[in-house]
FIBA-385175 format. One record per residue (C-alpha): x, y, z. Coordinates in pm, whole numbers, padded with zeros to 5 digits, always signed. Layout:
FIBA-385175
XYZ/...
***
This chain:
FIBA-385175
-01981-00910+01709/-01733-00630+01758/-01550-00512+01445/-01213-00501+01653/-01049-00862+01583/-00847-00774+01955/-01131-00879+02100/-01138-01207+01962/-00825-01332+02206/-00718-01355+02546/-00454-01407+02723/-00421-01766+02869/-00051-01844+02978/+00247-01642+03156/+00574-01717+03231/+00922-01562+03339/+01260-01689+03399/+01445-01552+03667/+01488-01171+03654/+01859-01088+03761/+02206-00919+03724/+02432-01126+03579/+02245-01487+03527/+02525-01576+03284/+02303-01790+03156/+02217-01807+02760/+01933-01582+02604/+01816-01934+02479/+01778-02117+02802/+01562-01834+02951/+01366-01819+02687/+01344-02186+02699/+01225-02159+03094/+00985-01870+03042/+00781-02055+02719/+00738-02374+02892/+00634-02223+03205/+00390-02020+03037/+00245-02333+02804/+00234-02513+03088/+00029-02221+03291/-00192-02221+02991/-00297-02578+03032/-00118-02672+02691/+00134-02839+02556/+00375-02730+02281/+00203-02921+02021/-00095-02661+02113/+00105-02386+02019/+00062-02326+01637/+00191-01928+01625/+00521-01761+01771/+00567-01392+01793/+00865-01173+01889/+00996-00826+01871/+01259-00710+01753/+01337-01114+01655/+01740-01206+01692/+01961-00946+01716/+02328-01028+01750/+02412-00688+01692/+02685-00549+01921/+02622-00247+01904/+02331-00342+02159/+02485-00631+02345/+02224-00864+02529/+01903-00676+02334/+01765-00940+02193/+01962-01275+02183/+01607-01513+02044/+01419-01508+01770/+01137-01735+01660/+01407-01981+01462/+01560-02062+01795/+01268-02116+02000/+01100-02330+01713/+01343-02553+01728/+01401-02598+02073/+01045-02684+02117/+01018-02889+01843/+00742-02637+01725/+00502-02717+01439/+00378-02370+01336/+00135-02235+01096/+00234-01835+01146/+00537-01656+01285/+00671-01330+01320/+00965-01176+01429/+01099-00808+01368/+01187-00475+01438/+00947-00262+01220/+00680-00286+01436/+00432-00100+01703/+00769-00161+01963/+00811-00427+02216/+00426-00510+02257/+00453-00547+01854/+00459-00932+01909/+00143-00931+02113/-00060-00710+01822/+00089-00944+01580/-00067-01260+01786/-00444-01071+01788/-00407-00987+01389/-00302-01349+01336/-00572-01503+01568/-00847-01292+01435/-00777-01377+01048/-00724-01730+01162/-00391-01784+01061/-00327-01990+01472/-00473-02045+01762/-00242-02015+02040/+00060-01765+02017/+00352-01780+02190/+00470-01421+02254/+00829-01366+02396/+01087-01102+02513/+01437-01197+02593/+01711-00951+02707/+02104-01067+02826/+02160-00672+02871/+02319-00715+03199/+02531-01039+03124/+02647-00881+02791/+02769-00559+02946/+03160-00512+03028/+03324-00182+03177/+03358-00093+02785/+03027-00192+02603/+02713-00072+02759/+02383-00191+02661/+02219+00116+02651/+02538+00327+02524/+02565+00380+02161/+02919+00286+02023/+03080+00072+02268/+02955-00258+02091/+03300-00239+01929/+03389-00139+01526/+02974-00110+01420/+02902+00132+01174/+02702+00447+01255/+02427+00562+01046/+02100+00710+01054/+01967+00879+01345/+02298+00856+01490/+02495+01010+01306/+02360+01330+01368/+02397+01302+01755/+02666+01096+01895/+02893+01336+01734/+02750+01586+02006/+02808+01305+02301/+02422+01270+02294/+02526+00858+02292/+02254+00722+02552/+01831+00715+02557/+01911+00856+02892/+02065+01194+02666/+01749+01194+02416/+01459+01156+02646/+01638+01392+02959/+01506+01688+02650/+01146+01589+02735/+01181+01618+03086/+01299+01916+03041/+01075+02053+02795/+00802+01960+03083/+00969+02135+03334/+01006+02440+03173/+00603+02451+03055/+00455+02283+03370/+00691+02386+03650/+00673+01958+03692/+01007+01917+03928/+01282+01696+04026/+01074+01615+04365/+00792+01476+04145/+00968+01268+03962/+01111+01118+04209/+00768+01006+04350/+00753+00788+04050/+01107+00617+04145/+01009+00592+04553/+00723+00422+04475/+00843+00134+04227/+01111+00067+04510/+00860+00012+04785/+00648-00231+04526/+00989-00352+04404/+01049-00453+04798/+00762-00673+04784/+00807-00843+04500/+01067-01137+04487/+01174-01117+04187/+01291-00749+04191/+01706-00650+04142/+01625-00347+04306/+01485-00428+04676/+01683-00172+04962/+01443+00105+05064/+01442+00405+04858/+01380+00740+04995/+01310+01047+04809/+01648+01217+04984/+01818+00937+04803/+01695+01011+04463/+01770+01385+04500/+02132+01290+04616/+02176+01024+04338/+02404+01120+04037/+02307+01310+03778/+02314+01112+03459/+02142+01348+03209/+01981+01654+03323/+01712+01662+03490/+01729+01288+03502/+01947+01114+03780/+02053+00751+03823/+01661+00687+03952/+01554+00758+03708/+01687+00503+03470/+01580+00159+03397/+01806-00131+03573/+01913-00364+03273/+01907-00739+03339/+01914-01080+03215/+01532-01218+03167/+01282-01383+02937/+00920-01329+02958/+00655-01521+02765/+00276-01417+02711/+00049-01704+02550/-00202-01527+02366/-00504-01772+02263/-00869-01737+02075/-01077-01655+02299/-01311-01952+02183/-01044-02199+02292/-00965-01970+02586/-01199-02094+02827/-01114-02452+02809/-00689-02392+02949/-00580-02357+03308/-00627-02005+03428/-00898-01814+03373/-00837-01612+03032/-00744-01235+03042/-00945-01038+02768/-00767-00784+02562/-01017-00519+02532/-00871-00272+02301/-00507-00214+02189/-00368+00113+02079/-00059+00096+01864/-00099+00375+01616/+00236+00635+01513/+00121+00924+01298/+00446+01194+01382/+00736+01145+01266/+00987+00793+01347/+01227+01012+01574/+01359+01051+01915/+01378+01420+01903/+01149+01568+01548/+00809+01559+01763/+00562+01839+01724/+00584+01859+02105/+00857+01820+02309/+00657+01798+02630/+00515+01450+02558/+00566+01138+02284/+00390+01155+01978/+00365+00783+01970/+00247+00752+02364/-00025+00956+02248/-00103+00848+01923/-00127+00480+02069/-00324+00584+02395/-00623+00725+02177/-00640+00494+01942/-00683+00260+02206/-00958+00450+02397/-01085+00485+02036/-01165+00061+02066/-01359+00031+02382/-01675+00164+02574/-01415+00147+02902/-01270+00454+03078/-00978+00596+03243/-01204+00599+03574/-01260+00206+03468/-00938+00117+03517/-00812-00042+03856/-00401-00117+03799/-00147+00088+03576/+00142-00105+03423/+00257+00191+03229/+00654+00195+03022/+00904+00379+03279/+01229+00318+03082/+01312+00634+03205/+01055+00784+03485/+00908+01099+03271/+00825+00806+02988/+00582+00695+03246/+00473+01056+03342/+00361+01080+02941/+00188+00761+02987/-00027+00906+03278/-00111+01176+03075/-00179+01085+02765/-00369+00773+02872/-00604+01059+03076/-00554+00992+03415/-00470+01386+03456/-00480+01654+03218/-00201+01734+02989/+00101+01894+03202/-00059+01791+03546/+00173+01455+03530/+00350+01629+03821/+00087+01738+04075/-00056+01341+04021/+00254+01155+04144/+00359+01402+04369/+00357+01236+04727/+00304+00903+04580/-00013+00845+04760/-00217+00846+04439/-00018+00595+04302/+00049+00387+04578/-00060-00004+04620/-00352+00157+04824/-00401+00434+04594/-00667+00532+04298/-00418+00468+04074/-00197+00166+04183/+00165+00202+03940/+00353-00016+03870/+00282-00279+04108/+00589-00491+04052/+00832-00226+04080/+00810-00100+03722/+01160-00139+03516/+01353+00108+03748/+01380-00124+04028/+01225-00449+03934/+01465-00469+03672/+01408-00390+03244/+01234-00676+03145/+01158-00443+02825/+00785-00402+02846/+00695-00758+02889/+00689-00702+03242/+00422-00450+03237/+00211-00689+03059/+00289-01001+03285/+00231-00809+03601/-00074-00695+03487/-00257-01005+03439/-00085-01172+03761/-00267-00819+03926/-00612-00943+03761/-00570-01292+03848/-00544-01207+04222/-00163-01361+04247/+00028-01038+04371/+00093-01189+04671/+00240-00878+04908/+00236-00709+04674/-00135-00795+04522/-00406-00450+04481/-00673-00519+04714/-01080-00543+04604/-01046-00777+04315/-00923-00557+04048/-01124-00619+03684/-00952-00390+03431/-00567-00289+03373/-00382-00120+03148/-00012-00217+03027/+00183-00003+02835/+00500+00027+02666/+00742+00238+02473/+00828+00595+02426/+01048+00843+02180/+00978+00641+01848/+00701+00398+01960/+00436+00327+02180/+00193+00051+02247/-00093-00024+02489/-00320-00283+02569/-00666-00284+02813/-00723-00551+02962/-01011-00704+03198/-01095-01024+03331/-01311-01252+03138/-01617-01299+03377/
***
């Protein structure tokens, strides 16, 4: 039996509320629609469901409106829950922190099916003056930490801390605007096929180059679309696995280890994200599986160079030949070596927050893609999520 206790679980249930600008519609009722939906996929029933897990848990801060509306109370009581472990909170390996939690508590026994669950009102929650994203327009919120040192400077957006690593890549790789923008051409033609997408009007790569600048190098493109959306992963013993619905998707190896520094901008290297790559060999670290094994990349793009650091650092190309991969798109088309992003990734299917990555990738494994579905009966993914002060991945391959 394998010493890693990931391997013990599976995952047995998905489930998404609508994905849209706007919903108006309460953090609560999504998550609501997205739990039962993926119980139900699961072959269970709440009374099944003995674990809950969420990142960052509730949030009603305003200083990031819509971020994260549920926490495991809420949904514990709506569903009339009976649980023997939760968890729910920030200080952990990012948004796939929930899912990690659900394989620690599964393989020391503490439950047998987990209900994992991201939940975002970003869109609904935004007015002209309060930005989700935007740091300081939630209203009178103190500033400390981190920021402190850097929205005096007008640095008040990701889009302003991570624009320095795209152009710390730039400057050592000669990577360019035009490759980039192969990243954000390509998500819009998967986007296009998949109904659930905000972002759905062709994309061409004279559009991105003409789009705003909203940081330097990075333009409007380039930037995750926020929206209102709940996504729920049930993550089961793999023992109990093969008796639900669907058949279960095995998480081979996870990879959520941070040995730099807990900063945006204090990494030894600039080029790249100390936790991206921290996570992406531990993870390697776990399995017999290689980059050549894998057949589907659901890798973090909330900003398109985050996902250029995942390619890399996750050895699909060497280190500063993220560029000369993407560029043309045909490598990482639907039809390509490297499919990316199948669903349109978060800059045009919409910022589901990493949850996404995970939910399309099993939906890619299970053969439901629909149009949008990667052809020869793909057996291994890879999901990943995060970048600046965390990072998280997770293999995964169909349980033959």
């Amino acid at each position: 039996m394998s010493k890693f206790g990931e391997k013990k679980c599976a995952i047995t249930g998905l489930g998404q509320s609508p994905v849209g600008r706007r919903l108006n519609r309460s953090g609560l009722d999504l998550t609501i629609e997205a739990s039962l939906e993926a119980i139900a996929d699961a072959g269970l029933t709440p009374a099944d469901i003995d674990g809950v897990a969420t990142w960052p848990g509730a949030a009603s801060n305003s200083a990031a409106p819509g971020h994260s509306p549920v926490g495991v109370y809420e949904i514990k009581d709506a569903l009339r829950l009976d649980l023997n472990w939760f968890a729910g909170g920030e200080e952990s390996a990012g948004q796939f922190g929930s899912i990690v939690n659900a394989c620690a508590a599964i393989a020391c026994g503490l439950a047998r099916h987990v209900l994992c669950f991201r939940t975002l009102t970003e869109s609904s929650s935004q007015t002209p003056e309060r930005r989700a994203s935007v740091q300081g327009t939630g209203g009178e919120v103190p500033v400390n930490g981190m920021l402190s040192y850097i929205l005096p400077f007008g640095a008040v957006s990701p889009a302003n801390w991570i624009a320095q690593y795209a152009s710390r890549h730039f400057h050592l790789y000669g990577t360019t605007r035009e490759q980039l923008g192969a990243i954000a051409v390509n998500q819009r033609r998967n986007a296009m096929l998949n109904p659930k997408a905000v972002m759905r009007s062709p994309l061409s790569l004279e559009d991105y180059i003409a789009a705003r600048m909203i940081s330097s190098p990075l333009c409007l493109f380039d930037c995750d679309v926020p929206v209102d959306a709940s996504t729920a992963i049930i993550v089961s013993a793999r023992d109990e696995a093969r008796d639900c619905r669907n058949p279960p998707i095995r998480i081979e190896s996870i990879g959520c280890a941070h040995r730099g520094r807990f900063s945006w901008d204090q990494h030894e290297d600039l080029s790249t994200h100390q936790p991206i790559r921290d996570a992406s060999k531990m993870m390697w670290s776990r399995t017999d599986l290689k980059p050549s094994d894998v057949d589907v990349a659901e890798l973090y793009d909330g900003f398109s160079v985050i996902c250029l650091s995942w390619l890399e650092e996750l050895g699909f190309c060497g280190i500063g030949e993220g560029g000369s991969f993407v560029e043309g798109g045909d490598r990482i088309a639907l039809d390509g070596p490297l499919p990316l992003n199948t669903h349109g990734g978060q800059l045009s299917g919409g910022r589901t927050h990493g949850f996404g990555f995970v939910h399309e990738a099993c939906v890619q494994l299970r053969g439901e893609g629909g149009e949008r579905q990667v052809a020869g009966s793909p057996e291994v993914a890879v999901a990943a999520s995060g970048g600046g002060i965390f990072g998280c991945s997770l293999l995964l391959a169909r349980d033959n």
